[in-house]
Every structure is written in structure tokens, then in C-alpha cells.
N, C-alpha and C positions, 0 to 999 in steps of 0.2 A: 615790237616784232623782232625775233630775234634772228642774227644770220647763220646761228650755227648748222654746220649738217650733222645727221645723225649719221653715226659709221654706220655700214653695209657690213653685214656676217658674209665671210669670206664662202664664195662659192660651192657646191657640192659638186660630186663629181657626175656627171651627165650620164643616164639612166638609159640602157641599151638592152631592148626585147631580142632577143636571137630567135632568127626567122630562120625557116627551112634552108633557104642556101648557105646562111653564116653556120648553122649545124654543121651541115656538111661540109663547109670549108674548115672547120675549127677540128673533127673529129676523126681524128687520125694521132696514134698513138706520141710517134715524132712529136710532130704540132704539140699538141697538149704539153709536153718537157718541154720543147723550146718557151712555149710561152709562159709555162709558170716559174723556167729559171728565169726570164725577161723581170718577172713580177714579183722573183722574191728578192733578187741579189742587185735589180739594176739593168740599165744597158747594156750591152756586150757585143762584138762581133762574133762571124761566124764561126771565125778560127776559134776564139775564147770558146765558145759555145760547145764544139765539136770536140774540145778534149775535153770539157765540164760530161758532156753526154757520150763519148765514147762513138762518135759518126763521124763519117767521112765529112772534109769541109764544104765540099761538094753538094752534099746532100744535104747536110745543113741550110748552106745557102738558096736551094730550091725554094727548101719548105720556109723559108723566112720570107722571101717575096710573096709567095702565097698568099701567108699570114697577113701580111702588105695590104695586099690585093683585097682583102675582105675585113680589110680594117681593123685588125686586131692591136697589127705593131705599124711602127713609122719610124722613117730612118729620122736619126738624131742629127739635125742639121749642123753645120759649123765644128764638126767634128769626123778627124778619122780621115780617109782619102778614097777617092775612087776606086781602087781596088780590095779598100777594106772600109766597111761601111759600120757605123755603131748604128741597133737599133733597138729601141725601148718599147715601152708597152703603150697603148692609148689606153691614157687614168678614163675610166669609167666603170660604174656598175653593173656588170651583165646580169642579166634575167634571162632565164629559161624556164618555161611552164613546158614540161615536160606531158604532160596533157592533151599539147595543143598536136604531139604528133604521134601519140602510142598507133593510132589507127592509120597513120599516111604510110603506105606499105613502100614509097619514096626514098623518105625519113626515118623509118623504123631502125633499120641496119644504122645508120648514121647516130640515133642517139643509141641504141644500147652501144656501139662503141665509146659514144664521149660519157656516157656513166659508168662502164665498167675502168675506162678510164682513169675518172674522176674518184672515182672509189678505192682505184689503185694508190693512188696521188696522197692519199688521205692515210692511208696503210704505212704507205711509206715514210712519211712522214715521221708518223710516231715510231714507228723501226728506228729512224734516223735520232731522236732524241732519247732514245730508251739506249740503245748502243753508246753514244758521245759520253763526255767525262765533262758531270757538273758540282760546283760546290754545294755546300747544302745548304745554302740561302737559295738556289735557281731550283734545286731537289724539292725543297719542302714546299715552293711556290707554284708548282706544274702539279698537274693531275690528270689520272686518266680514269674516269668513273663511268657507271653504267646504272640505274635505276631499273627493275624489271617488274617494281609490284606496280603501276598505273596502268589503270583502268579509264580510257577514252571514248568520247564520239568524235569524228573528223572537225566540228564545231571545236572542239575541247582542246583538240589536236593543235590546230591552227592558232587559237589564242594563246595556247603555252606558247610557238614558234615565235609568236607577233611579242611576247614580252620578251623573250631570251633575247632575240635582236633586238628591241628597242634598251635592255642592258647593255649589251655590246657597243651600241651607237653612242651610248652616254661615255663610255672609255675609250672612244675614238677622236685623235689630233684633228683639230682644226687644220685645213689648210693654210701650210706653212709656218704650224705650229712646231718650236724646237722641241723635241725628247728629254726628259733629264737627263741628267748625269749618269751615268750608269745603266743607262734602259738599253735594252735588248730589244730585236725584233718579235714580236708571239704572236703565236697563230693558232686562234680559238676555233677546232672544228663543234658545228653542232650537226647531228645523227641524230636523225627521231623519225620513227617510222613503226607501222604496224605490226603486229607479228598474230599471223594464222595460229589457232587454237590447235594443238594436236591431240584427238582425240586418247583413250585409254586403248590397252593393247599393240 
């Protein structure tokens, strides 16, 4: 009998349905830039934050306890002082079934804010690397593509989505895996969605 243990695969990051109230506490213009600078760059306080986004410090720090409040961020303990507080993002997966609130007339206003949003977030993004000055080993490595001849059912839909992610997961760091040498942060958007026939004339 042998005493070896088997290693344990280091954990996944814990799987977060967003419910009608975290909607609405997450979907507010603000909010959404705070917390995807929280998620792309780091920790940061309010002051750091309020000149990265152009907001009074003030106002910054409202909407970061907020965020607090509904679990999005948590202040970074053992760091910083009471007057200036670091706060990072809680690593987890969010899900939103965008489904579950077209019809809650509640929640309606709430999500078409965090999608027009989010859509914004996404625009900008590649604004933001189309603009920058890269060599051409990171030039030839980036791409911005678009396919428009497929032909779908929402069955057909969904199984392309379920493999493009399960690619991406296969190129995703283990927890607490180092980076090589030379790696950059990248940030793969996938868009895929229907498009209405527009009749002739």
C-alpha cells in the first residue's frame, strides 16, 4: 500500500450567477471603468484610480465601497492606511444569462446599461491597441477578424461558442502559474451573435 498523495489541480476561480440586485449594483457607467481597471492593471486606490479615469477622488471612492458592498471588490488587507485604502477585484467567474431579465421591467434599464456598457469596454479596447506603437512580432501576432458567410441554428450557435471557449480555457494559466519570459497580458474578445436578414429594396 503505498502513502503517496496524489497532487490536487490547483483550484478554479469560483463561479458567480449575477442576480437582479448585483445587475443593478454593477451597472452604472463609473462602476463598470473602475472595476475593469481593478481587473486589468491590479489593485489601486482611489486617488490612483481618479487620475487613471479622469473623476473626482470623491466620487471614485463612493462608487468603490459600493462595488464593496455587492461583492465585486474587497479592500486589499495589510496594505495602504486608513485614509488611502488599496482595493482589488474578487477573482471569480461572473455569469450573466441575460435572458433571465429582458422581460423584468425592474431589471431592464439595469442591463441594457451594463451591455451597452460592456460593449463599449470592448470598442475601446481595440481603439486602444490599434492606436499604441507595437513591433512587428506583437503586429503580426494580434488580429481583428470577422466571418459573415455562416449560416446558423441557435443549437449551432451555441456549440461553436462552447468550443471557442473550451480553446481559450486550454491557453489559460493555471493558478499561480508563472508567465514566460516576454509574455504580455492579451485579451481575446469573442462576438457572435445573429444578424436580421434585410429584405431587397
Amino acid at each position: 500500500m503505498s502513502d503517496d498523495v496524489e497532487p490536487q489541480a490547483p483550484p478554479r476561480k469560483p463561479v458567480r450567477r449575477l442576480d437582479a440586485r448585483s445587475l443593478r449594483g454593477l451597472a452604472h457607467p463609473l462602476r463598470m471603468s473602475i472595476l475593469e481597471a481593478l481587473a486589468l492593471d491590479g489593485p489601486a486606490t482611489a486617488t490612483g484610480l481618479s487620475g487613471r479615469l479622469g473623476e473626482n477622488t470623491g466620487t471614485v471612492s463612493w462608487h468603490l465601497r459600493h462595488l464593496a458592498q455587492h461583492g465585486f471588490i474587497e479592500e486589499e488587507t495589510g496594505r495602504g492606511t486608513k485614509r488611502e485604502r488599496w482595493w482589488r477585484v474578487v477573482e471569480e467567474t461572473k455569469v450573466l444569462e441575460t435572458s433571465e431579465f429582458h422581460d423584468d421591467p425592474h431589471t431592464k434599464g439595469a442591463l441594457s446599461v451594463y451591455m451597452h456598457e460592456l460593449v463599449q469596454q470592448y470598442f475601446s479596447r481595440v481603439t486602444h491597441y490599434l492606436n499604441e506603437s507595437w513591433d512587428d512580432a506583437w503586429h503580426g501576432a494580434g488580429t481583428i477578424s470577422d466571418w459573415r458567410d455562416l449560416r446558423m441554428t441557435p443549437v449551432q450557435l451555441t456549440a461553436l461558442n462552447a468550443e471557442l471557449m473550451a480553446v481559450i480555457a486550454r491557453h489559460a494559466p493555471e493558478p499561480g502559474e508563472e508567465p514566460e519570459p516576454g509574455a504580455l497580458p492579451v485579451i481575446v474578445q469573442i462576438q457572435s451573435f445573429p444578424r436580421k436578414e434585410r429584405g431587397e429594396g
